[in-house]
C-alpha positions as a Python dict, from the first residue, in 0.01 Angstrom:
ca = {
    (1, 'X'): (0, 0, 0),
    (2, 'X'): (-200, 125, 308),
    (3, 'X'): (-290, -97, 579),
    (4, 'X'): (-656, -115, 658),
    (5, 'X'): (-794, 107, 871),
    (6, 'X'): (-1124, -76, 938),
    (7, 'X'): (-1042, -121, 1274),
    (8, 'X'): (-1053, 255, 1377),
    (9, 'X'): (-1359, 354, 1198),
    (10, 'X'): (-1550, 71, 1348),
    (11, 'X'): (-1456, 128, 1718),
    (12, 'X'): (-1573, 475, 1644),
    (13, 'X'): (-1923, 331, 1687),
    (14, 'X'): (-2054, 423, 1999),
    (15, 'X'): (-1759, 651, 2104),
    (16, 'X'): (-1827, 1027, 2217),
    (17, 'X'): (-1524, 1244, 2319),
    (18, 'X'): (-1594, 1489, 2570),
    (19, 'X'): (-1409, 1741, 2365),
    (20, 'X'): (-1180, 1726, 2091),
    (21, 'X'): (-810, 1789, 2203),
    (22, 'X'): (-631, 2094, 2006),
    (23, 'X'): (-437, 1915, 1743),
    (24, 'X'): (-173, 2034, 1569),
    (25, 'X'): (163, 1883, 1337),
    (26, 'X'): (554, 1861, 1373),
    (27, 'X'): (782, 1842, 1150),
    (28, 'X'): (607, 2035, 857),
    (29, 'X'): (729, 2315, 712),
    (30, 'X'): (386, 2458, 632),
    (31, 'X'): (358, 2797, 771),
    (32, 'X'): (13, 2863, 1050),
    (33, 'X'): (-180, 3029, 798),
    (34, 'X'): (-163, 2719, 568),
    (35, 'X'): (-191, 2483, 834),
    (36, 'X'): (-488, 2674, 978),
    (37, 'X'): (-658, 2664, 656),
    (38, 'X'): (-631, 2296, 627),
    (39, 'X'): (-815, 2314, 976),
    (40, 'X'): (-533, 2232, 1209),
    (41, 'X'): (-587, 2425, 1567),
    (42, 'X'): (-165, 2503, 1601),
    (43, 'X'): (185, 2481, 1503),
    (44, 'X'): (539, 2412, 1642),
    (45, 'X'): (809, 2647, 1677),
    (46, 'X'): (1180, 2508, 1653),
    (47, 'X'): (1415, 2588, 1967),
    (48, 'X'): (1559, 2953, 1835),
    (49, 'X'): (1550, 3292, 2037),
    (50, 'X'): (1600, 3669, 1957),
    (51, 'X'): (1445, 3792, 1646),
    (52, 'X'): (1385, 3435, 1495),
    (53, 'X'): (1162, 3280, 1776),
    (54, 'X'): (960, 3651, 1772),
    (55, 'X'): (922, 3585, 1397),
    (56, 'X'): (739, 3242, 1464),
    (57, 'X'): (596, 3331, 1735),
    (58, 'X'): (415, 3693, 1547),
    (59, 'X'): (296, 3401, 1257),
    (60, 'X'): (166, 3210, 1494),
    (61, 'X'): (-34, 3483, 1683),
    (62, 'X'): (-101, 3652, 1354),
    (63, 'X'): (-333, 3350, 1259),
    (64, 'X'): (-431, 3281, 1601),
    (65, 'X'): (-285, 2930, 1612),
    (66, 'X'): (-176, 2805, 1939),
    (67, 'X'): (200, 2702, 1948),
    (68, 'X'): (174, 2352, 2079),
    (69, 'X'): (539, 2292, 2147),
    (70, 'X'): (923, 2341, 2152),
    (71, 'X'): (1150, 2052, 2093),
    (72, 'X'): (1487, 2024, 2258),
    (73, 'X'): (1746, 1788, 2177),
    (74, 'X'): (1973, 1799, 2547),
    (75, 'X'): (2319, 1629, 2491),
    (76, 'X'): (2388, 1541, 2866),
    (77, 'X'): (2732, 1517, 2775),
    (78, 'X'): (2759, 1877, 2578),
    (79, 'X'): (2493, 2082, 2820),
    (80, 'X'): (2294, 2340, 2653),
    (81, 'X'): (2366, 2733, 2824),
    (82, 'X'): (2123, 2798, 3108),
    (83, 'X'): (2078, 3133, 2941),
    (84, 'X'): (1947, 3027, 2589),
    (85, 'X'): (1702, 2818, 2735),
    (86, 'X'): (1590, 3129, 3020),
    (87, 'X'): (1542, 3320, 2651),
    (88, 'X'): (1326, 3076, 2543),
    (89, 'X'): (1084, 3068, 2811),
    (90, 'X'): (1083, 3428, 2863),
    (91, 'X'): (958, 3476, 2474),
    (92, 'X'): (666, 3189, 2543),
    (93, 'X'): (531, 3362, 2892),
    (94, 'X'): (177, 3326, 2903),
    (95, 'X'): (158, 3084, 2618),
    (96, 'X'): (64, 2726, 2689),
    (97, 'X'): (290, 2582, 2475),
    (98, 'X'): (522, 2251, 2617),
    (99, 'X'): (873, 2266, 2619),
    (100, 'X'): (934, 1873, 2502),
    (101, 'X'): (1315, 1796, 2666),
    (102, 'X'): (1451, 1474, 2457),
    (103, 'X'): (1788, 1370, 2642),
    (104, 'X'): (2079, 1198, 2487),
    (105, 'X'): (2406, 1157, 2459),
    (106, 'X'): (2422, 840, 2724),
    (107, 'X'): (2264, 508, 2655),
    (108, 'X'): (1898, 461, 2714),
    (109, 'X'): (1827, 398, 3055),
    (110, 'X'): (2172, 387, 3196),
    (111, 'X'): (2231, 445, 3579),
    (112, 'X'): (2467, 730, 3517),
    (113, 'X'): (2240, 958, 3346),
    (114, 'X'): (2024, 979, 3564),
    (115, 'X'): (2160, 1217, 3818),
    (116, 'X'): (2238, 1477, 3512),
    (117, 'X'): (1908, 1414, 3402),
    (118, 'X'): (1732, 1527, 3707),
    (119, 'X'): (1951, 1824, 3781),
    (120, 'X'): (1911, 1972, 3452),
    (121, 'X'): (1502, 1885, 3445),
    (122, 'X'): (1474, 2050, 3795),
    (123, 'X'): (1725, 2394, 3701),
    (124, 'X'): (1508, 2431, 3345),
    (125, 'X'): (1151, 2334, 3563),
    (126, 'X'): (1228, 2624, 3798),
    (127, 'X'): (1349, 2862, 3513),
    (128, 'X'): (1021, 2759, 3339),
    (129, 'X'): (725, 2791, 3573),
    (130, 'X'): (841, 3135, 3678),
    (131, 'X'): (708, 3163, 3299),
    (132, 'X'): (433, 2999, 3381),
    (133, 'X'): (551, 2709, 3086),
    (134, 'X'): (569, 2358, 3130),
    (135, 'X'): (851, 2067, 3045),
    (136, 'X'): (768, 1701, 2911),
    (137, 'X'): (1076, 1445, 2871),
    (138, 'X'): (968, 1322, 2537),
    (139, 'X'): (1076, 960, 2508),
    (140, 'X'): (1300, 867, 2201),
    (141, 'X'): (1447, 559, 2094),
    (142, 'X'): (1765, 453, 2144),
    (143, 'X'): (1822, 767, 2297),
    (144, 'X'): (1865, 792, 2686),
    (145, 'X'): (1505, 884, 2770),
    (146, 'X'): (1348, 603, 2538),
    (147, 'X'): (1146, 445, 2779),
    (148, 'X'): (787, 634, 2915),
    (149, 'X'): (827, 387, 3249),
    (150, 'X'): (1181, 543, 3304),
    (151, 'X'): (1048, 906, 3206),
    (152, 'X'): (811, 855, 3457),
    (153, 'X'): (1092, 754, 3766),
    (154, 'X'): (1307, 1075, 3599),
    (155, 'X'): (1008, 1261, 3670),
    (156, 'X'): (916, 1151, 3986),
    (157, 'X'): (1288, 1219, 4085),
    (158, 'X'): (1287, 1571, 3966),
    (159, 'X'): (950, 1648, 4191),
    (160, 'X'): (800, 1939, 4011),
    (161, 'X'): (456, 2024, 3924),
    (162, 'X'): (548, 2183, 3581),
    (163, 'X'): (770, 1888, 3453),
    (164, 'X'): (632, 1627, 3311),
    (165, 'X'): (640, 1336, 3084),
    (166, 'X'): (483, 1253, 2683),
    (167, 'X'): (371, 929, 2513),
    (168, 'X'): (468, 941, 2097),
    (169, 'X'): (271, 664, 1947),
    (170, 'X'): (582, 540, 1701),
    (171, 'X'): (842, 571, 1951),
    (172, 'X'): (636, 348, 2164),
    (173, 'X'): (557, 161, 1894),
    (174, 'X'): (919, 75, 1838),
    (175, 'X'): (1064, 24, 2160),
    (176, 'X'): (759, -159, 2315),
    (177, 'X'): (541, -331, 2037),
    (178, 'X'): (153, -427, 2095),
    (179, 'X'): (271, -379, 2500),
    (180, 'X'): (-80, -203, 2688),
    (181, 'X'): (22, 169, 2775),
    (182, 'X'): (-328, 202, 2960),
    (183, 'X'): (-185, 111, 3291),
    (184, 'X'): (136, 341, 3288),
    (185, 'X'): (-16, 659, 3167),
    (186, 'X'): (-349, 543, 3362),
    (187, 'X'): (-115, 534, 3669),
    (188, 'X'): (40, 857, 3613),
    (189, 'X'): (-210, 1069, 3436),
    (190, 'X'): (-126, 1389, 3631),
    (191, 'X'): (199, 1387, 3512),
    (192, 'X'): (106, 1328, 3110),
    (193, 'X'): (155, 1649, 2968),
    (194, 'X'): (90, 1593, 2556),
    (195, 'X'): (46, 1308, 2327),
    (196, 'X'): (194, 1248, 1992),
    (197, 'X'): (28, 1000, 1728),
    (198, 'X'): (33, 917, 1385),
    (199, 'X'): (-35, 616, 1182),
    (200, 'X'): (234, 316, 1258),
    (201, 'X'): (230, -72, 1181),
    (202, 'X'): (245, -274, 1490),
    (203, 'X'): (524, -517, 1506),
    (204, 'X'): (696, -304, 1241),
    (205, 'X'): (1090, -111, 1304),
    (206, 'X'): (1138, 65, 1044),
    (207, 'X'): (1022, 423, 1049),
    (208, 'X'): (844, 413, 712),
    (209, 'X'): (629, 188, 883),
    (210, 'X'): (618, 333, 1214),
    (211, 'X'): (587, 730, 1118),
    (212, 'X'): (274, 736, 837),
    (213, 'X'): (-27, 949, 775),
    (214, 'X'): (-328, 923, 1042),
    (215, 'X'): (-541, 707, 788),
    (216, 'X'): (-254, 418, 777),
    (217, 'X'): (-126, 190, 954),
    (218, 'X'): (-312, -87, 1237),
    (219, 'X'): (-223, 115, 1537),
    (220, 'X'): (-578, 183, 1785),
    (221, 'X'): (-537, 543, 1800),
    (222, 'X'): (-944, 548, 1834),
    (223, 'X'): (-867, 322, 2152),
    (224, 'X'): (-629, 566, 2280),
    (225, 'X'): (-834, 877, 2215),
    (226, 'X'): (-1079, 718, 2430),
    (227, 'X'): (-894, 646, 2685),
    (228, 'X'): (-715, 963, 2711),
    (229, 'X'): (-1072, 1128, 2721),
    (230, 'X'): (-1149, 810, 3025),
    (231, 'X'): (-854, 976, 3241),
    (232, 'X'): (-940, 1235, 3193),
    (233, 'X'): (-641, 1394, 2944),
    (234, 'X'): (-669, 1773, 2894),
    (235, 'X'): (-356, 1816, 2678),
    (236, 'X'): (-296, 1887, 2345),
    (237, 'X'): (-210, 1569, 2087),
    (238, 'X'): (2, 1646, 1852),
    (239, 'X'): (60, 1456, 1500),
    (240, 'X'): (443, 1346, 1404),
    (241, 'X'): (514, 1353, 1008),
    (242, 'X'): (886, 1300, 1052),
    (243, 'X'): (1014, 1130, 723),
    (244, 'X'): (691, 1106, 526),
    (245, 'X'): (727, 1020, 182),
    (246, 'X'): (401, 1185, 36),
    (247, 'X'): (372, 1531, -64),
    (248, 'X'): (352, 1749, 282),
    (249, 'X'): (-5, 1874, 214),
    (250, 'X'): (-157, 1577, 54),
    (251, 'X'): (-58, 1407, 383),
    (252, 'X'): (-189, 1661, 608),
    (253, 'X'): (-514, 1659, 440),
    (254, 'X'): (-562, 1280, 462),
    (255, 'X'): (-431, 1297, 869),
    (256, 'X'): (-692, 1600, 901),
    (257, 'X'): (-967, 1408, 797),
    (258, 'X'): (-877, 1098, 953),
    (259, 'X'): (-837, 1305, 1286),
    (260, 'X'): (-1222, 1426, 1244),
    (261, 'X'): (-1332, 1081, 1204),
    (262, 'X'): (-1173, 975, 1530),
    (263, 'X'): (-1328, 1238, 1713),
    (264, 'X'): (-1645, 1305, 1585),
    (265, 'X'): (-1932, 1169, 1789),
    (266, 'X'): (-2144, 913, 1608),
}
């Protein structure tokens, strides 16, 4: 059964966004041209180079759908080949697609991560802005970059204007409860490259409950939209259907029209 969503329609009432953000899914296997026509302003491409990644990226342009993103899984303890990622960037030049960087491989948190963490951050943020491409550490959990607060030192260590951090509503959600994220990613809005949401249960664990279409769930992602547009937030927000049960369209339909309902202006 679907938890109410009273609570986002009603806060709608007197809201105005400055501007929608772009918005587009992960973790669909919808091509652009499908996802355009449900009215969805971009796509993902997976972490492939060569012929593949040129592919994606021709579909993409094709249907002029901005690629929103790129996301890594980096074992620290089984480093990826400098050179695969330079041939990943070099294919995105010019786009303004984010490279999201999820790290793992050590526990979440854990003093001796860090160091690799950094070093790797800062060689890929170099490679990357001489493609003029940025880099968010997207946080996970249970994996080593879980927490946005410890994102956020990782960043601050690495000391680069192209590397930043994300905030994903269900990984949140699940690591940190009904905790306030205003004053974190209030605090360190420069650095808050892209936002991920969906529909999630507060107080809930289990992804089926944390991962659901936009028009579930009794997560205030009306509050956050607002206060995204309050600092200020220029990025793109993207929506995370990881492990939805519903037929992939039928979903993305519902989501779509949930998303126009928390951004239209009243």
């Amino acid at each position: 059964m679907k938890a109410p969503i009273t609570c986002l329609i009603c806060l709608l009432l007197g809201t105005s966004l400055n501007a929608a953000p772009k918005f587009f899914p992960y973790c669909v296997s919808l091509p652009p041209a499908e996802l355009k026509a449900l009215g969805y302003d971009g796509c993902e491409v997976p972490f492939v180079t060569g012929e593949e990644i040129a592919k994606r990226l021709k579909a993409a342009d094709d249907t002029q759908m901005v690629v929103g993103k790129v996301y890594i899984q980096y074992n620290l303890r089984n480093p990826i080949p400098k050179e695969q990622f330079e041939k990943l960037v070099e294919a995105l030049k010019g786009r303004d697609t984010i490279i999201e960087v999820m790290l793992m491989g050590i526990k979440p948190n854990a003093e001796e991560g860090i160091a690799p963490a950094v070093a790797v951050l800062r060689e890929w943020g170099e490679i990357a802005a001489k493609n003029g491409i940025r880099i968010a550490l997207y946080n996970h959990a249970e994996q080593f970059s879980e927490s946005v607060a410890f994102n956020i030192g990782i960043v601050d260590k690495v000391n680069l204007p192209n590397v930043g951090f994300c905030f994903i509503v269900c990984h949140w959600v699940r690591t940190e409860g009904a905790n306030d994220y205003r004053p974190l990613l209030g605090a360190n809005a420069k650095k808050l490259f892209i936002v991920g949401i969906n529909g999630a249960i507060v107080g809930k664990t289990s992804w089926k409950d944390l991962i659901r279409p936009l028009d579930e769930g009794d997560f205030d992602n009306a509050k956050l939209l607002r206060f995204l547009n309050d600092i200020g937030y220029k990025g793109m927000v993207e929506l995370q259907c990881y492990g939805i049960a519903s037929p992939e369209r039928e979903h993305l339909i519902r989501s779509m029209n949930a998303w126009k309902k928390l951004t239209s202006v009243p």
